[in-house]
C-alpha positions in Angstrom: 53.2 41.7 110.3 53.0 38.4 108.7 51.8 36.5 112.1 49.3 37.9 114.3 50.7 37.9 117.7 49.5 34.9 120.0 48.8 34.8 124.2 51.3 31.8 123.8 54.2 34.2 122.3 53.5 36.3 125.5 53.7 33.4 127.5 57.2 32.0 125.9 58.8 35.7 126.6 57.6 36.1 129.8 58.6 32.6 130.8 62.2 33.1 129.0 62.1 36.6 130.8 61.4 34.8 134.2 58.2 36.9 134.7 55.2 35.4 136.4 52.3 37.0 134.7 48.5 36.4 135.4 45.8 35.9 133.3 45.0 39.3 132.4 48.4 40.8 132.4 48.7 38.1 129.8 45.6 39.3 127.8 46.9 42.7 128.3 50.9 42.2 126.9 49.2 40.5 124.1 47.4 43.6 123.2 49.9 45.7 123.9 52.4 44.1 121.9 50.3 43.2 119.1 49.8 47.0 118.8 53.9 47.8 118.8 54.3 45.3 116.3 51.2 46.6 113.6 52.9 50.1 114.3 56.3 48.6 113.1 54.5 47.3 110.2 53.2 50.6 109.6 56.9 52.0 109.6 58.3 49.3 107.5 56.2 50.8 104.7 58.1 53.8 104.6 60.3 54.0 101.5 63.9 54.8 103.0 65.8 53.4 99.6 67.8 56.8 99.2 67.9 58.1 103.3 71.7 57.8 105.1 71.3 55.4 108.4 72.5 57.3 111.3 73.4 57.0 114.7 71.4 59.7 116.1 68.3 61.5 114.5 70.4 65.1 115.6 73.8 66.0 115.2 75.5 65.1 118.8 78.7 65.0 119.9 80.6 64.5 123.4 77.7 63.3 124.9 79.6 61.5 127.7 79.1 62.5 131.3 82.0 62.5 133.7 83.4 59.9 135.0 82.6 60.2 138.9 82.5 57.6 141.7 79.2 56.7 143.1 78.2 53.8 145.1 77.2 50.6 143.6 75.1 48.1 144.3 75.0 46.1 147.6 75.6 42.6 147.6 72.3 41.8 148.7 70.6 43.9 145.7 72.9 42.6 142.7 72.0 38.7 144.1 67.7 39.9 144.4 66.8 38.3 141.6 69.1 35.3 140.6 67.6 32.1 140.7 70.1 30.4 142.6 73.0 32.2 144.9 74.8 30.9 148.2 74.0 34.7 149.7 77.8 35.9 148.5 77.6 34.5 144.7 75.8 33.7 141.6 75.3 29.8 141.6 75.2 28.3 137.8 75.1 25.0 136.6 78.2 23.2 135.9 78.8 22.7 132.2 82.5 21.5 132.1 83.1 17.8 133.1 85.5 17.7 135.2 85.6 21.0 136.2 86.3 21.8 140.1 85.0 24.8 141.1 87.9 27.2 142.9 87.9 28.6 146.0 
């Protein structure tokens, strides 16, 4: 890794990821992250010039399930954790001018 991983990178993801994190979670993602990314760098030295990419590291196929009705979601659930709903639908900011919303 050619930038060592920084308490403010951990804060700009877990702001972007709308997480509220305290001070020592924050110390801890740092590590923790920091560790994933030197064990990347330890992969990216691996000379794979003449291996095939593939999907899958075995040979798989028909790996779908069937297709069976279960219950989804309640309203309540799906709308948890949106920033901004009227109880019955996602509310986003208007970025058309002129736009009307329907009803």
């Amino acid at each position: 890794m050619s930038q060592k991983l920084t308490r403010g990178d951990v804060t700009k993801v877990a702001l972007l990821a709308r997480l509220k994190l305290s001070d020592e979670e924050l110390d801890t993602f740092t590590s923790q992250l920091s560790q994933v990314l030197q064990y990347v760098d330890v992969l990216n030295e691996v000379d794979t010039e003449n291996i095939e990419p593939m999907a899958h590291a075995i040979e798989v196929s028909n790996v779908f399930r069937e297709d069976e009705v279960q219950p989804s979601l309640s309203r309540e659930a799906a709308l948890q954790n949106a920033p901004l709903t009227d109880g019955s639908h996602y509310l986003v900011p208007q970025i058309l001018e002129n736009a009307t919303p329907e009803s």
